[in-house]
C-alpha positions as CSV (number, residue, x, y, z in Angstrom):
1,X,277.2,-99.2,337.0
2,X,276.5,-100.4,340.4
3,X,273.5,-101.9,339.2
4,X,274.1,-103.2,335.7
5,X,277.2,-103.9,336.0
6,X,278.0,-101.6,332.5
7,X,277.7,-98.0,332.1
8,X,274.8,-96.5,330.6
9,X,277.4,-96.0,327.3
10,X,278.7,-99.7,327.4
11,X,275.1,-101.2,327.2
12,X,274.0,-98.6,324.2
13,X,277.2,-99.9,322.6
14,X,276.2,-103.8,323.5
15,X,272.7,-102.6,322.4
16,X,273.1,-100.5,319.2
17,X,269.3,-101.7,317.9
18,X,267.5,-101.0,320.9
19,X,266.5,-97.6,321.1
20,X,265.9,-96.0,324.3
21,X,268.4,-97.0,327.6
22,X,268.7,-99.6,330.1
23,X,266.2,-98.1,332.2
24,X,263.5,-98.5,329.7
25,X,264.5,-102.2,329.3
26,X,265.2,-102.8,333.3
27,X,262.3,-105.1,335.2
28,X,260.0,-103.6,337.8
29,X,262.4,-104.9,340.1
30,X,265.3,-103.4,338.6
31,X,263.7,-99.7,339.1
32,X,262.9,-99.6,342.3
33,X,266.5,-100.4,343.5
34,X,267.2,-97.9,340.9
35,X,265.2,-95.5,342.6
36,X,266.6,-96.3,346.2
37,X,270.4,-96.0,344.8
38,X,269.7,-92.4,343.3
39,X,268.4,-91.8,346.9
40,X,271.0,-93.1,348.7
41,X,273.7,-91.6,346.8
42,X,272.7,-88.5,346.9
43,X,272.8,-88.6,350.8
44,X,276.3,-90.3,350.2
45,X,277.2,-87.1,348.3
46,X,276.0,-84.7,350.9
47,X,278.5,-87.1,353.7
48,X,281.6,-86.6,351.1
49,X,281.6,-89.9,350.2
50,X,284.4,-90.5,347.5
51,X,282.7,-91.8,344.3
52,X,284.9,-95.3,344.3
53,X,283.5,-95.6,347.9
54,X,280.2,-95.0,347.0
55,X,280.1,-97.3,344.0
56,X,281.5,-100.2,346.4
57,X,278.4,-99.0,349.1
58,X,275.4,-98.8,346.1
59,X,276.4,-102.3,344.5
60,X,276.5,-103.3,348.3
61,X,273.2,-102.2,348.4
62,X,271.9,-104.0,344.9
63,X,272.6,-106.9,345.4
64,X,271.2,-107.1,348.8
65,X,267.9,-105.4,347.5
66,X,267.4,-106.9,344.5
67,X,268.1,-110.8,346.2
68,X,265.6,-109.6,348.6
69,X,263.0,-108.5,345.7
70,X,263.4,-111.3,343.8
71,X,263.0,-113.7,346.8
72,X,259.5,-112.2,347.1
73,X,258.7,-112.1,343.9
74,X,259.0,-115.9,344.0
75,X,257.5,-116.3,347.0
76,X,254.3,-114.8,345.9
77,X,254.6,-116.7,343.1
78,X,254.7,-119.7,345.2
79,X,251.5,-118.8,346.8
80,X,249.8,-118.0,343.6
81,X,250.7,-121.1,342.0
């Protein structure tokens, strides 16, 4: 949710002819924020973080990753190109 905005059961439902989940359709990018959050939360956990606090902490966290991410990604690009 904090990531994709949806839960994993809203997207199969928005997605009823993809098979898999919305990890095997998330960009590079998109997985290693992934990755970071499951971290993250987990330490959240271990502090007795409430769950709505943590959700408002790991979409914090997203969107600050994944604008930094995609920044570079575009910056390389730029130097590629």
């Amino acid at each position: 949710m904090a990531l994709f905005g949806i839960t994993a059961k809203q997207w199969r439902e928005a997605n009823p002819s993809l098979k898999g989940n919305v990890r095997d359709y998330a960009t590079i990018e998109q997985l290693v924020v992934l990755s970071n959050m499951e971290s993250t939360n987990a330490l959240l956990i271990h502090q007795e973080i409430t769950q709505s606090d943590r959700l408002i902490q790991l979409n914090k966290l997203a969107i600050t990753k994944m604008k930094s991410l995609v920044h570079h990604r575009k910056a390389i690009g730029q130097l590629r190109g």
